[in-house]
C-alpha positions as CSV (number, residue, x, y, z in Angstrom):
1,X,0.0,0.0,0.0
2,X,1.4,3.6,-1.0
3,X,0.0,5.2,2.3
4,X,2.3,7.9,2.6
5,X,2.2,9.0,-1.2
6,X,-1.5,8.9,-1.3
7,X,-1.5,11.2,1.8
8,X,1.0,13.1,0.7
9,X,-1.1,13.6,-2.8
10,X,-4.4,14.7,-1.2
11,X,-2.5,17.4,1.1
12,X,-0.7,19.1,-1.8
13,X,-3.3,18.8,-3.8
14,X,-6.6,19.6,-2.3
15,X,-8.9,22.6,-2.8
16,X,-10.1,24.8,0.1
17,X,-12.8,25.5,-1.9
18,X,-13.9,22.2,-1.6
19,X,-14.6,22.1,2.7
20,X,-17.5,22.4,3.6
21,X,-18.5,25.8,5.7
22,X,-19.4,23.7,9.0
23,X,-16.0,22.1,9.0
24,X,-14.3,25.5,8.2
25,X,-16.3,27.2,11.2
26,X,-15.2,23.8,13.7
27,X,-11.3,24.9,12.8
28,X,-12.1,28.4,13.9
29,X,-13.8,26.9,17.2
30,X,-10.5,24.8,17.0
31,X,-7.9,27.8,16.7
32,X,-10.2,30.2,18.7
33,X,-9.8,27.3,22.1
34,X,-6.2,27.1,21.1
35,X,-5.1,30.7,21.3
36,X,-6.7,31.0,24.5
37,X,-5.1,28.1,25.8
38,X,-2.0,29.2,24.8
39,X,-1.9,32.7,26.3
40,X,-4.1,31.7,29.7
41,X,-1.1,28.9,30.0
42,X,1.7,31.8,29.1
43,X,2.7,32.2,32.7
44,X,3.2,28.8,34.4
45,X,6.2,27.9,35.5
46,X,6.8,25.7,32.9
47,X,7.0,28.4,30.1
48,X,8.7,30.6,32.3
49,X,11.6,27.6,32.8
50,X,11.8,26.8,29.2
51,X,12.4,30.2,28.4
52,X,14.8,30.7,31.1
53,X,16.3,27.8,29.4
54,X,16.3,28.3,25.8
55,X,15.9,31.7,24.8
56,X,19.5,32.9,24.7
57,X,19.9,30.5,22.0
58,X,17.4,32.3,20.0
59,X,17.8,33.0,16.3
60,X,16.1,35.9,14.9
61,X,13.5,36.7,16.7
62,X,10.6,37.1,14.4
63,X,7.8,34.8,16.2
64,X,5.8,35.4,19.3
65,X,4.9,34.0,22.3
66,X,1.7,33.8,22.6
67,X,0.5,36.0,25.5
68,X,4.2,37.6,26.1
69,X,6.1,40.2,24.9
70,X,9.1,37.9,24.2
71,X,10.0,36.8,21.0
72,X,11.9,33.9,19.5
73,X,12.8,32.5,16.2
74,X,10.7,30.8,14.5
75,X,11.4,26.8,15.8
76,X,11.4,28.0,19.6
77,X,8.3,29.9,18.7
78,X,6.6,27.1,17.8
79,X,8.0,24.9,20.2
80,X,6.8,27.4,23.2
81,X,3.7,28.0,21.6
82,X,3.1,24.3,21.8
83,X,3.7,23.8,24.9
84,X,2.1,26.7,26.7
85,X,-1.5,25.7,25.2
86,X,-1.3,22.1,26.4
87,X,0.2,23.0,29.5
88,X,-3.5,23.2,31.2
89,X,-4.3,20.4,29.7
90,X,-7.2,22.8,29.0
91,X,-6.9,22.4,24.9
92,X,-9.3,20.6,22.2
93,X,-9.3,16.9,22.4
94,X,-10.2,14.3,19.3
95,X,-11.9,11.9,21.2
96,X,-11.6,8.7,18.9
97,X,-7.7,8.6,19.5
98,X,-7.3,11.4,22.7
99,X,-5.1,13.2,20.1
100,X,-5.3,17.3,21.0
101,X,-4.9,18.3,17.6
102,X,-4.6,22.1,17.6
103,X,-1.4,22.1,19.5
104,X,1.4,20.3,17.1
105,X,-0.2,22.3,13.9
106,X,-1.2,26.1,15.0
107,X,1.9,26.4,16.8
108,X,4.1,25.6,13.9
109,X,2.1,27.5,11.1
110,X,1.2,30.6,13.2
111,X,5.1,30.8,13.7
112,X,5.8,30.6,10.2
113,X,3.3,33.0,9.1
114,X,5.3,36.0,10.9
115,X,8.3,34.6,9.2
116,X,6.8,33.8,5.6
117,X,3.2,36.0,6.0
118,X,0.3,34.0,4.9
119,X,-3.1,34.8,4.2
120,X,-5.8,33.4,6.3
121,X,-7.9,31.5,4.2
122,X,-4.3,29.3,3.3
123,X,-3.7,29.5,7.0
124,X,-6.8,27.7,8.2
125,X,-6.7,25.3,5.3
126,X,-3.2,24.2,5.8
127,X,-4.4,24.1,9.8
128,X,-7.3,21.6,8.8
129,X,-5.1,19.6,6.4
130,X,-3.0,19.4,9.4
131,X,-5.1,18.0,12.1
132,X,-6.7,15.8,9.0
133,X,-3.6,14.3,8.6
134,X,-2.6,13.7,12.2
135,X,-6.3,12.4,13.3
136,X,-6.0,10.1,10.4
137,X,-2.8,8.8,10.8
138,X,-3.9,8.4,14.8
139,X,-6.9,6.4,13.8
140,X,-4.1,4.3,12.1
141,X,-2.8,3.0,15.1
142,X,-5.1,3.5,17.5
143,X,-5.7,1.7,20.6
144,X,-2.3,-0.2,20.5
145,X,0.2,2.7,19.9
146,X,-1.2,4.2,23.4
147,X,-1.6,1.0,25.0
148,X,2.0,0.7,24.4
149,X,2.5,3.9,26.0
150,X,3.1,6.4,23.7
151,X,2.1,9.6,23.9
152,X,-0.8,10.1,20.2
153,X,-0.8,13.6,20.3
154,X,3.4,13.9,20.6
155,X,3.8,10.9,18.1
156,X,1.2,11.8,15.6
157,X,1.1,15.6,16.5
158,X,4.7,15.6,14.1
159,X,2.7,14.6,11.3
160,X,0.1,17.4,11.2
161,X,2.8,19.9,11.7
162,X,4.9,18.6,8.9
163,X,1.6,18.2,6.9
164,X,0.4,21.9,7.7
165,X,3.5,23.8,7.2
166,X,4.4,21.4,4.0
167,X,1.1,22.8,2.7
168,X,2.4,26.9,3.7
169,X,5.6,26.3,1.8
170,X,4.3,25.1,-1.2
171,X,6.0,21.7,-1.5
172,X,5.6,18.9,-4.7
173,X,3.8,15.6,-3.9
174,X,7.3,14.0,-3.3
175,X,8.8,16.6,-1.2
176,X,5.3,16.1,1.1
177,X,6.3,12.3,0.7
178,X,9.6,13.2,2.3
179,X,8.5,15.6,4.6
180,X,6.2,13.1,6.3
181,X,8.9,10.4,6.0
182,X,11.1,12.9,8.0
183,X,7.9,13.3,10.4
184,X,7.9,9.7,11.3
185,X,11.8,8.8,12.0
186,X,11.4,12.1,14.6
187,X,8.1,10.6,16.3
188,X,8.1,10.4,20.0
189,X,6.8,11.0,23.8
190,X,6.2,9.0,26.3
191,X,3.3,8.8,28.6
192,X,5.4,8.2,31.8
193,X,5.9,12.0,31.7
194,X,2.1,12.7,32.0
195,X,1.7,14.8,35.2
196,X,5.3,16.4,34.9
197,X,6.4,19.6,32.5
198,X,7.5,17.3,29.7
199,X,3.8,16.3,29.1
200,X,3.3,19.9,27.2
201,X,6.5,20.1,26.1
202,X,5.1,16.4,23.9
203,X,3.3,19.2,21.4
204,X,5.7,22.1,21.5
205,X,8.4,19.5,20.3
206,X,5.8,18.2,17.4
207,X,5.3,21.3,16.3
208,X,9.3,22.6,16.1
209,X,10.0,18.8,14.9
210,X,7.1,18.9,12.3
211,X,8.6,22.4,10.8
212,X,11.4,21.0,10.8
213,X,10.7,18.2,8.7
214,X,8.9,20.7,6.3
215,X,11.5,22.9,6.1
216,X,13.8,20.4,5.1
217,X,12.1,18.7,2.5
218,X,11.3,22.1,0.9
219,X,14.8,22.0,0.1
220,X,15.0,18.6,-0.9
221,X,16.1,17.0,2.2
222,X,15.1,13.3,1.4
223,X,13.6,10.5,3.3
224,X,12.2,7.2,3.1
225,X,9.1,7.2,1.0
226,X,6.8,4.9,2.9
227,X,7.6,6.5,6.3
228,X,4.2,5.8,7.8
229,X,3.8,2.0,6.0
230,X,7.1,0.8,5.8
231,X,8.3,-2.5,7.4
232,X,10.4,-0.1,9.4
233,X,8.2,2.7,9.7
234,X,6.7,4.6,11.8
235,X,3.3,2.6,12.1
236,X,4.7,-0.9,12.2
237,X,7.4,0.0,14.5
238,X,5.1,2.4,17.1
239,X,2.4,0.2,16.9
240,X,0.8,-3.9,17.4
241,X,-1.9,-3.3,15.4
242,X,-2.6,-0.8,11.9
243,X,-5.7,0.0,9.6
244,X,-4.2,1.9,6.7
245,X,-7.8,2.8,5.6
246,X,-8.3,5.1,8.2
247,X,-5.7,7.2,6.5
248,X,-6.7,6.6,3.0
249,X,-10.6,6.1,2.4
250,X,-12.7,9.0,1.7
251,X,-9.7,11.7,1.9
252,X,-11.8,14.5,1.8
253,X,-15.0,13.3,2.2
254,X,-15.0,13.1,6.0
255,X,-13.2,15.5,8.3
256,X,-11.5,14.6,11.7
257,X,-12.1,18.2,13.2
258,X,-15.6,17.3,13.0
259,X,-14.8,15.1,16.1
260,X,-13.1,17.5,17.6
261,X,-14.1,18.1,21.5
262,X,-13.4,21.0,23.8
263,X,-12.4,20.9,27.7
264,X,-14.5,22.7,30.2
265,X,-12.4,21.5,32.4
266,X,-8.7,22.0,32.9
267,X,-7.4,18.1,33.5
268,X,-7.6,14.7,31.6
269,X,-10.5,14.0,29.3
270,X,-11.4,10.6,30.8
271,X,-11.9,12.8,34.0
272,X,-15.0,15.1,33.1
273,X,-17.2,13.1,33.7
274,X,-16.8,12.2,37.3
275,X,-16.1,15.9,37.6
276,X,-19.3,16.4,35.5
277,X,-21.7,14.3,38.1
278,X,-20.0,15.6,41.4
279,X,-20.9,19.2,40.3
280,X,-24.4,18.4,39.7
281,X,-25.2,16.4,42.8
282,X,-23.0,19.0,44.3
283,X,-25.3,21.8,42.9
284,X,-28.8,20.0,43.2
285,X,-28.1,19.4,47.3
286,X,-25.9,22.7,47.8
287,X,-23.4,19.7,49.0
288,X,-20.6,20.9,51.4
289,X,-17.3,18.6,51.5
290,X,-17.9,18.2,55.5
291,X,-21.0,16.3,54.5
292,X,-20.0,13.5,52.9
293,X,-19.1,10.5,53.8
294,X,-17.6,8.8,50.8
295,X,-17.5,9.1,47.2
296,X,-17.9,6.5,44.9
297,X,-17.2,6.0,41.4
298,X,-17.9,3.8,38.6
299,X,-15.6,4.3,35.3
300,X,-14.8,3.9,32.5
301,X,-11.0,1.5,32.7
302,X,-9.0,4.7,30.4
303,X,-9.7,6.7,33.9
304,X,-8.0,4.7,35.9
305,X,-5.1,3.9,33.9
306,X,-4.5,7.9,32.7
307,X,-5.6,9.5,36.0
308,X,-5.6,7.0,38.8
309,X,-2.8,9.2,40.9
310,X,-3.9,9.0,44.8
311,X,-2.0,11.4,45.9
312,X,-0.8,14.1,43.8
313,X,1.6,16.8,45.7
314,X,1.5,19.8,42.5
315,X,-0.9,20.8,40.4
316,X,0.5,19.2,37.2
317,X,0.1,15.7,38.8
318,X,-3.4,16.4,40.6
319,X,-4.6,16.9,36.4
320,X,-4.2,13.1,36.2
321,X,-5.9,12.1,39.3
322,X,-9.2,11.7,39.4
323,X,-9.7,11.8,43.3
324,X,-8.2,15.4,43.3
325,X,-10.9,16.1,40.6
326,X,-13.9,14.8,42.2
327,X,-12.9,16.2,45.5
328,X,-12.6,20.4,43.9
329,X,-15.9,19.4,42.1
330,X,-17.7,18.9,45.2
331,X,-15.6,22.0,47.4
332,X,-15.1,24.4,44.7
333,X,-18.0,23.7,42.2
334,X,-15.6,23.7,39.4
335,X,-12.2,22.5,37.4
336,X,-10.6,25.0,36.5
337,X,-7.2,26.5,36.3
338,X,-7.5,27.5,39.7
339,X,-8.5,24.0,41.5
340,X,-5.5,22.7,39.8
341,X,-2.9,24.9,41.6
342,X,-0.4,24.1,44.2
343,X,-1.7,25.1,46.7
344,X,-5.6,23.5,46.4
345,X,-3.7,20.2,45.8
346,X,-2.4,20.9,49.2
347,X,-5.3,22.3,51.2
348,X,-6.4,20.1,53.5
349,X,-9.7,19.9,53.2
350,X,-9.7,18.9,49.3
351,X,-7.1,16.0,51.1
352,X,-9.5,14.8,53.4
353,X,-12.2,14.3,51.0
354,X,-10.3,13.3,48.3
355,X,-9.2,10.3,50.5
356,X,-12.2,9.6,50.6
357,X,-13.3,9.0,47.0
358,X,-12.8,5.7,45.3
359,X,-13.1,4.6,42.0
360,X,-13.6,1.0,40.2
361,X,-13.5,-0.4,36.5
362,X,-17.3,-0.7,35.1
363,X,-16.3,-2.3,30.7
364,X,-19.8,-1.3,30.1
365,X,-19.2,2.4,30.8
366,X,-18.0,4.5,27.7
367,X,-15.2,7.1,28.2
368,X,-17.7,9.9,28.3
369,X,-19.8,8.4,31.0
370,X,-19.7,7.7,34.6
371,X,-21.6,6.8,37.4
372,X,-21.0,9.0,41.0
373,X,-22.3,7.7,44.5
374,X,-22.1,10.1,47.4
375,X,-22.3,8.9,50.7
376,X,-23.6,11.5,53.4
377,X,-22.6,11.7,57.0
378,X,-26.3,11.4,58.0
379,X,-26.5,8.0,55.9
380,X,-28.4,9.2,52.7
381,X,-27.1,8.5,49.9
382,X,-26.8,10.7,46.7
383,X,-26.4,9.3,42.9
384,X,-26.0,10.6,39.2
385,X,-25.1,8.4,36.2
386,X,-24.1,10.9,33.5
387,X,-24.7,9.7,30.2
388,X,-22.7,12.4,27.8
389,X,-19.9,14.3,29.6
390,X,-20.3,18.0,29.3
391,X,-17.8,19.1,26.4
392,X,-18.2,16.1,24.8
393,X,-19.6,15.4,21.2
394,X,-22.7,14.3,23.2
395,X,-23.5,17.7,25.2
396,X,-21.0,19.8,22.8
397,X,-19.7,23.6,24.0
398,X,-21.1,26.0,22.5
399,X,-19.8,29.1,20.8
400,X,-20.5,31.2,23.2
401,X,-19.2,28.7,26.1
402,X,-15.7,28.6,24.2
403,X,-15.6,32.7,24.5
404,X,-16.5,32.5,27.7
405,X,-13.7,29.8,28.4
406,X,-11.6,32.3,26.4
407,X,-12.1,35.2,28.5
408,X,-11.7,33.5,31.6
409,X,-8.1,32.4,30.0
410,X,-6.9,35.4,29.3
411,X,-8.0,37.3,32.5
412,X,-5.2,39.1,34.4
413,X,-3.1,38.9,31.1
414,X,-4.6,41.1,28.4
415,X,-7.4,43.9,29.2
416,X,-11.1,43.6,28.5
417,X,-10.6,45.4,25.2
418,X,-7.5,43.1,24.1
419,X,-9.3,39.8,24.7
420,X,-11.8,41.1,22.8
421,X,-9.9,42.2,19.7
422,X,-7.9,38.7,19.7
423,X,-11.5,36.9,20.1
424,X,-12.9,38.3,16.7
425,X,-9.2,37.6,15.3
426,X,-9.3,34.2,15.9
427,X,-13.2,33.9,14.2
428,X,-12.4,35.5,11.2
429,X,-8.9,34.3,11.0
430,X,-9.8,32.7,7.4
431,X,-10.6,36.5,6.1
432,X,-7.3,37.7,7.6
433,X,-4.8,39.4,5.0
434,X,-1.8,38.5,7.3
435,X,-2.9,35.2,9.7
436,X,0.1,36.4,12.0
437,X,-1.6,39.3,13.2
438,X,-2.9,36.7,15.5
439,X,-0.1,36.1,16.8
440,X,0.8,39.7,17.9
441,X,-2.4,40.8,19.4
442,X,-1.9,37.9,21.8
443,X,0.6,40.2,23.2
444,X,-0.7,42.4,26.1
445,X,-0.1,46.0,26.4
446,X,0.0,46.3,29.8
447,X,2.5,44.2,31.8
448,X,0.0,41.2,33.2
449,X,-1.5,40.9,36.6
450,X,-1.3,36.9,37.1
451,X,2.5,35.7,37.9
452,X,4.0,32.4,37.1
453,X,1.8,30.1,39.3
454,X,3.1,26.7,40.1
């Protein structure tokens, strides 16, 4: 099978004219979550350490960082960019493979557009082209690639970004071939560094390695030419188990970013549930945490496996535990950046009652459901099965919903007016003579109120 080539061929070669208007208004819903994931995750420690790190090594500095008034070169652009929207774990999420899809691709082509300006309408169809080719080439390999513990949107995050900025720099069918070939040999992340800064650093390094790959290629860089296929390649080595249709069939027919999903809450997807049926009971009873008993859930096995961390000491760890979420659900109401700092992982009364949720395997749940128990002091007992997670494609946010997430993001970083301006940006960044001015009106005026939080 030519897998790669006939990839490579629909990329180069496809129309935007040919997309439908619903999938071109779920890539601005896409970009839109994106940018405000990137800038509301702008001041976290781990950005602030990886620039502390890396930026004297800077080449010219043409690119911004989203949310800052530093600027890098283009390839650490891209890389920070990358890693400062996924560094919530707030960003879009593709639920058939878990892939977030925005990351790998919009960092590297929004960096390249300040060095090589691009129009918007070629910026969002190279940024759907992208996450198309990265979804697909997921789907691929997907369950067995992450049961083997690697990390979907690292490994096939490389692809979109190769794909996408391929697509920006004009390249031939067999320079695309190449470009993906030099995608695949550069494929990695692990999942043993979920709950630890190298988890976001998975999509910043997709998207520098991705643009790298195009870059190369554009200058006739070669590879193999079945990267993706080969008996060597990326999906027989990465992977147990492959279904090359997934990549091939009805190329342009179907679009993956119509699967795509957005977080309303700022930890693992497999979570929201439990987080989703704590709130309500929480809500519906005007629950306090002194009240309860015990709290017991029934899950989906993915939550256990991705988020079953008892004891989380920072807030990067408490994202993949699923205790630490249904314990803030029930105290705080909510999810959020905030209930994922530090110092709530530490407070002692989201400890107590945290030790006092469990969780066990139910096979017949599916990932977006759950089903909570809660336990009062006075003996009552409370219960909600949740059928379709809020966020997911079930009980979809809305647009209005992703602005509000937006704003919320961007508070205590850019002003009222500032959000607002990048907001319309990001809707209408297909009409946009110059897609990098993005990019630079993610930069506040004013220097921002929230600090590097830990």
């Amino acid at each position: 099978m030519d897998v790669t080539r006939t990839l490579a061929r629909f990329i180069v070669g496809h129309r935007y004219a040919d997309v439908p208007e619903k999938v071109r208004h779920e890539a601005a819903r896409s970009f839109l979550n994106w940018v405000g994931c990137a800038v509301g995750g702008s001041r976290h420690e781990t950005v602030e350490n990886a620039l502390a790190a890396l930026s004297e090594f800077s080449g010219p500095r043409e690119a911004t960082v989203l949310g800052r008034v530093e600027r890098l070169d283009v390839m650490l652009a891209a890389l920070m960019n990358g890693a400062t929207s996924h560094t919530f774990d707030f960003d879009d999420t593709h639920l058939k493979t878990v892939i977030h899809p925005s990351g790998p691709v919009a960092s590297a082509i929004l960096a390249l557009s300040e060095h090589k300006p691009l129009n918007g309408n070629d910026f969002i169809h190279a940024f759907l082209l992208g996450v198309e080719a990265e979804c697909r080439i997921g789907n691929a390999v997907y369950p067995s690639h992450y049961d083997v513990d690697w990390h979907i949107t690292a490994t096939a995050g490389v692809f979109g970004a190769a794909a996408a900025a391929g697509r920006v720099l004009g390249l031939t069918e067999r320079q695309m071939v190449w470009a993906l070939g030099i995608a695949a040999t550069q494929s990695c992340g692990l999942r043993e560094m979920f709950g630890t800064m190298c988890k976001p650093f998975h999509p910043g390094n997709a998207a520098r390695n991705g643009l790298l790959a195009a870059l190369l290629a554009a200058k006739n860089f070669t590879s193999a030419e079945q990267g993706i296929e080969g008996r060597r390649g990326f999906a027989n080595v990465l992977a147990t188990a492959r279904n090359y249709a997934e990549i091939t069939e009805k190329l342009g027919e179907t679009w993956e970013i119509s699967l795509n999903t957005y977080k309303p809450f700022a930890c693992g997807i497999v979570e929201h549930p439990a987080i989703d049926g704590c709130i309500q009971l929480r809500n519906e009873h005007e629950l306090k945490g002194d009240d309860i008993e015990a709290i017991a859930l029934k899950v989906h096995p993915l939550v256990l496996e991705l988020t079953g961390k008892k004891t989380p000491q920072t807030g990067l760890e408490a994202k993949f535990s699923v205790y630490h979420s249904s314990a803030v659900a029930v105290i705080h109401g909510a999810a959020g950046e905030e209930e994922y700092s530090d110092a709530v992982v530490r407070d002692p009364k989201v400890v107590a009652l945290r030790d006092r949720v469990t969780a066990t395997v139910d096979k017949a749940m599916h990932e977006d459901q759950v089903h909570v128990t809660i336990r009062l002091r006075n003996g009552k007992s409370l219960e909600k099965h949740v059928e379709h997670a809020v966020g997911s494609l079930g009980r979809p946010m809305s647009d209005a919903d992703l602005e509000a997430k937006f704003r919320a993001l961007c508070a205590g970083i850019l002003s009222g007016p500032e959000t607002d301006r990048l907001i319309r940006l990001c809707w209408d960044v297909g009409k946009l003579k110059d897609a990098g001015e993005v990019a630079r009106a993610s930069v506040p005026a004013a220097k921002p109120a929230r600090q590097a939080a830990g």
